[in-house]
C-alpha positions in Angstrom: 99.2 26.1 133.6 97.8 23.1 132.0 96.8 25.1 128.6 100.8 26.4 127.4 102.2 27.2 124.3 104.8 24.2 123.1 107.9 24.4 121.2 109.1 21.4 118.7 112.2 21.8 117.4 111.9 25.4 115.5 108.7 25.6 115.5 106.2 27.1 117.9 102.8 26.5 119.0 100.5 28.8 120.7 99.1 25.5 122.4 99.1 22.7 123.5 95.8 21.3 122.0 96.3 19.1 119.0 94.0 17.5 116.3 96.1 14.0 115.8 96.5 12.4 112.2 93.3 10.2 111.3 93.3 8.3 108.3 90.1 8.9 106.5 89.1 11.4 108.2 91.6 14.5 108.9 91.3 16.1 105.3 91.8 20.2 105.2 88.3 20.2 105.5 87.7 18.9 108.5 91.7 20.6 110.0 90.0 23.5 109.0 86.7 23.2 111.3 88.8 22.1 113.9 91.3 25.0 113.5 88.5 26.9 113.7 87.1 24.9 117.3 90.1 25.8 119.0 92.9 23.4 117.5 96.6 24.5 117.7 97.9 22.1 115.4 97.1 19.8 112.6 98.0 16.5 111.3 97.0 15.1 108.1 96.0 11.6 107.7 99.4 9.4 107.1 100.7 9.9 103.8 102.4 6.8 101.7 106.1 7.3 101.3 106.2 5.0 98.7 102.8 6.3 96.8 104.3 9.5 97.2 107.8 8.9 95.9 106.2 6.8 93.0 103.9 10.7 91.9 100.3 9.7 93.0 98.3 12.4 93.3 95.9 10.9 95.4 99.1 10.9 97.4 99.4 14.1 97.2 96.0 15.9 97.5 96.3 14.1 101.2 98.8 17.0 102.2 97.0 20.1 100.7 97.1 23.2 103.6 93.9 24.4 105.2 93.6 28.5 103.9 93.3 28.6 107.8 96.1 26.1 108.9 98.9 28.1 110.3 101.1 25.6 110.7 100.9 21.7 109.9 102.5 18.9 109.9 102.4 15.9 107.5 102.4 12.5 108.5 104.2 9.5 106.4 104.2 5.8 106.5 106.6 3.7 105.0 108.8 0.5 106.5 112.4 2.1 104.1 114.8 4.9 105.1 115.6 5.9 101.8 111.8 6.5 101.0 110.5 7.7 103.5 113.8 10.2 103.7 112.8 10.6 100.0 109.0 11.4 101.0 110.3 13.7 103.0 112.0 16.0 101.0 109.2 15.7 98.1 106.8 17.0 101.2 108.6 19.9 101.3 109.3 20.7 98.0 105.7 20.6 97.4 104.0 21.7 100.5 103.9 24.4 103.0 104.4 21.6 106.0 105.9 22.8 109.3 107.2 19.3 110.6 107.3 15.8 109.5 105.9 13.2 111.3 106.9 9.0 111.0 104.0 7.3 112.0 105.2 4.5 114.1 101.7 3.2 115.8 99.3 2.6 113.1 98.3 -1.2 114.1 96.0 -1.5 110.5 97.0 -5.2 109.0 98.0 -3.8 105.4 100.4 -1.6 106.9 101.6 -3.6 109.6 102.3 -5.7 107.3 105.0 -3.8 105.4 107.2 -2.7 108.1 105.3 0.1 108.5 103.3 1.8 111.8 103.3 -0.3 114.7 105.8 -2.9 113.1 108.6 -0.2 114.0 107.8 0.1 117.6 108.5 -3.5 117.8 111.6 -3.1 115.5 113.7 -0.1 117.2 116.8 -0.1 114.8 114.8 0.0 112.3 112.6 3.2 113.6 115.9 4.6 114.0 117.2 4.2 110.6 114.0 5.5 109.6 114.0 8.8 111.8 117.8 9.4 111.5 117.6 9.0 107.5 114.2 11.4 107.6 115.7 14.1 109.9 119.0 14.1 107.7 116.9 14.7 104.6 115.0 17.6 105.8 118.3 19.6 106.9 116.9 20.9 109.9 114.2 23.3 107.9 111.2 21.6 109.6 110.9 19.2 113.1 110.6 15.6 112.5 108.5 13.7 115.1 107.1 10.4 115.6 104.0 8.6 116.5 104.5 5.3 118.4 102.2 2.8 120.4 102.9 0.9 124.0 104.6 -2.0 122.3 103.4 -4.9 119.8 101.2 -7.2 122.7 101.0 -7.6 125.9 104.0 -9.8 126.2 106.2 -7.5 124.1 106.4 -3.8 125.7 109.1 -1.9 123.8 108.1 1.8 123.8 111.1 2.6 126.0 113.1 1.2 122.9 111.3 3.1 120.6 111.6 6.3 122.1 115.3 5.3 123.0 116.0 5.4 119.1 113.8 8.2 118.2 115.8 10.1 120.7 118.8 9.1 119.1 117.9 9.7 115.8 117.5 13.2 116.6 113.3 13.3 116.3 112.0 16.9 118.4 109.2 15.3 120.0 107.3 12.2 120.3 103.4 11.0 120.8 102.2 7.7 122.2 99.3 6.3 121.8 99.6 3.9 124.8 97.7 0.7 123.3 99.5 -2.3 121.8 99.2 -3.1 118.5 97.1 -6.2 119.0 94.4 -3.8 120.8 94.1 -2.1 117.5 91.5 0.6 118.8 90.1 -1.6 121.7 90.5 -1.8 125.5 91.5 0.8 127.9 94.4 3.1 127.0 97.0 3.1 129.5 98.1 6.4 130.8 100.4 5.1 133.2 103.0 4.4 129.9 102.6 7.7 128.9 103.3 9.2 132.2 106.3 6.5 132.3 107.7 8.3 128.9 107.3 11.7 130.2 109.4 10.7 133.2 112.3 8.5 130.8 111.9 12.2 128.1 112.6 13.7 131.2 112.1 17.1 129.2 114.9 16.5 126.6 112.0 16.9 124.0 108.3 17.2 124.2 106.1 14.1 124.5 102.0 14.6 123.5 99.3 12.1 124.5 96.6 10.0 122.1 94.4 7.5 123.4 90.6 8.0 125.3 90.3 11.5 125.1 86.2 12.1 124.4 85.7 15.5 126.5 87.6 18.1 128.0 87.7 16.8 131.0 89.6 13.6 129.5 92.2 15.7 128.2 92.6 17.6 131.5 93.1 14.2 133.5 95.8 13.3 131.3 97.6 16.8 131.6 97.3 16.3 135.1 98.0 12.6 135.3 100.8 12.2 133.3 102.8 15.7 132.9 103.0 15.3 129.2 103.4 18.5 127.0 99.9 18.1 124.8 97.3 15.9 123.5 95.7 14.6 120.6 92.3 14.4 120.0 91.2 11.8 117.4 87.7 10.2 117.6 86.7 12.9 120.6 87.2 15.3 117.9 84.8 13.5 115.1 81.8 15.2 114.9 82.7 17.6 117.8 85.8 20.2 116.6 84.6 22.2 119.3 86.1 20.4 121.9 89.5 21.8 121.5 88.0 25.4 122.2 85.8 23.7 125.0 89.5 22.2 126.8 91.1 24.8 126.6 88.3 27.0 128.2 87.8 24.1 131.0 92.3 24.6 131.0 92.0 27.9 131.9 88.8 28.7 134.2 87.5 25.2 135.5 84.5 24.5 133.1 83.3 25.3 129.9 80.4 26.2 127.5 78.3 23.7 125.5 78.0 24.0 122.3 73.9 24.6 120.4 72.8 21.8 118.1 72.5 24.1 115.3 75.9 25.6 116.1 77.1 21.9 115.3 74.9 20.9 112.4 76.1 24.4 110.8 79.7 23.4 111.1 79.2 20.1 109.4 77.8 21.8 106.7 80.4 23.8 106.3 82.7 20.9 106.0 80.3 19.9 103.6 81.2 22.5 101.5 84.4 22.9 102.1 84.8 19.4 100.7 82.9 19.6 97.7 85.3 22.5 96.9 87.8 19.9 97.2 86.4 16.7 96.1 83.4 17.5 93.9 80.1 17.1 95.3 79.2 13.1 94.9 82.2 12.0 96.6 81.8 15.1 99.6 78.4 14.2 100.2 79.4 9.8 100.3 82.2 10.6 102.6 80.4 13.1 104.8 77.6 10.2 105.5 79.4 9.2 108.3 80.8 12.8 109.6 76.9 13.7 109.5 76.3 10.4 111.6 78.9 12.6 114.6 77.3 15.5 114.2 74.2 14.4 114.6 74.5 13.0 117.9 71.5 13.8 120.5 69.0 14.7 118.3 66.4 13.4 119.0 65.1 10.5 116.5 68.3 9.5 115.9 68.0 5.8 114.8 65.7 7.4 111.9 68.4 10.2 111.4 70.9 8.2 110.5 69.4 5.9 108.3 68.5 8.7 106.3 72.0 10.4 106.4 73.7 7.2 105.2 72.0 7.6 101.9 72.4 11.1 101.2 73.6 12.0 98.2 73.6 15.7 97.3 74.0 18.4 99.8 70.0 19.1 99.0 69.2 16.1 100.6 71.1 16.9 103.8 69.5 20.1 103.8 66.1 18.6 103.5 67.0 15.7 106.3 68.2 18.3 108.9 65.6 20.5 108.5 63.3 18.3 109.4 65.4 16.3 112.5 65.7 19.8 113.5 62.7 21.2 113.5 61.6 17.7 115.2 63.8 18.2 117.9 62.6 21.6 118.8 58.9 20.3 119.0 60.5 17.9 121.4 
């Protein structure tokens, strides 16, 4: 069956469906609309090791846990073993996380740029020192995994490397996200990497799949494609949380139902709120501009739509915007 339940390490999963770490976007309010779409596990967006070690609570209002989050994992950044190690351990002294997880792919300049993310797919030793450190500091009560990327460019391909020394370091699964880092978030993913790192795993550990995944149907080709254990849904899920419930209907009888307009609108505004309970309501309403942008998509005026959205301000004035696309569309 292409929909299964997945174990890392000690911890299990009824599926196999997963809503990957996003930075900026993968707050508990939007895990929880996505836990609530059909999503078996969560990742928060990456954490600063160092931020965190140093007290920030920015830092540390990333890693809140959804009411409806049954189990979680936490994502950290940092280019030091002894802080992210450190990190660790302040994660779960502080938090209800179920697994760590070393981002290892993240190909963003700034933390490039610090040893961090995609410079330690390049730099396996290092990744190494960093997951072997991370996994002794957390004493076996919670997995560590990692996140890694195809390799630095085209002419530099290490991901076999990188997996070699997260295997060695004793991680309990491992995503890939099979772009280089000089693609950043452009070109084609390649699959045919990821189905190259189930086959080198060769089922020692799980290995999940990131990279082009807009509909069900994506995710289904790359269950079938490549054999790997799950996938991660990152910018198919903006705007759409549904589409982990829609997969894993398509997983299990061959298609799937689509989802009203207003069924979507009304889960964006409950993101809305659940944010403002969060974040107050003039920094909910600026960030949700954007997540209103996703939601939005297909009704019809949209050009006019989102010009509006992107200068919302209070949750009245999305009321008053949707009300009206809404009632527009229907006429239409």
């Amino acid at each position: 069956m292409l929909y299964h339940s997945v174990k890392i390490g000690s911890l299990e999963l009824s599926g196999n469906l997963f809503l990957a770490p996003v930075a900026g976007y993968s707050d508990r309010s939007f895990r929880s609309i996505c836990i609530e779409g059909g999503a078996a596990f969560t990742y928060t967006e990456m954490v600063s090791a160092e931020a965190l070690t140093r007290g920030s609570g920015k830092t540390a209002s990333l890693m809140l846990r959804a009411p409806n989050e049954s189990a979680y994992a936490v994502q950290l950044f940092g280019g030091n073993p002894e802080t992210v190690a450190a990190a660790a351990k302040l994660v779960l002294e502080h938090t209800p996380a179920d697994c760590i997880d070393i981002n290892c792919g993240c190909p963003v300049p700034k933390i490039v740029k610090t040893g961090a993310g995609s410079a330690l797919t390049r730099e396996p030793e290092k990744l190494y020192n960093i997951a072997k450190e991370t996994v002794k500091a957390v004493d076996g009560k919670v997995p560590v995994t990692v996140k890694i990327r195809s390799g630095w460019d085209a002419q530099h391909i290490t991901w076999k490397e990188a997996a070699q020394a997260a295997l060695d370091a004793g991680v309990s699964a491992i995503t890939i996200h099979p772009r280089t880092r000089s693609q950043g978030y452009e070109g084609k993913a390649d699959w045919s990497i990821l189905k190259a790192l189930v086959e080198f795993i060769d089922g020692r550990i799980p290995v999940f799949g990131s990279g082009d995944i807009f509909s069900p149907q994506d995710a289904k080709n790359m269950l079938e494609q490549t054999l790997c254990s799950g996938v991660m849904f990152a910018r198919g899920a903006m705007g759409h949380p549904f589409i982990f419930r829609q997969t894993q209907q398509l997983l299990e009888t061959g298609k799937f139902e689509e989802i009203p307009l207003e069924e979507r609108i009304h889960a964006g505004f409950k993101e809305l709120s659940l944010m403002i309970n969060d974040k107050g309501e003039e920094v909910a309403c600026r960030e949700m501009r954007k997540r209103f942008c996703a939601y939005s998509k297909g009704i019809h005026g949209g050009a006019e739509l989102r010009r509006l959205l992107v200068s919302a301000s209070t949750k009245k004035d999305y009321e008053c915007i949707f009300k009206e696309a809404l009632n527009n569309s229907l006429k239409c």
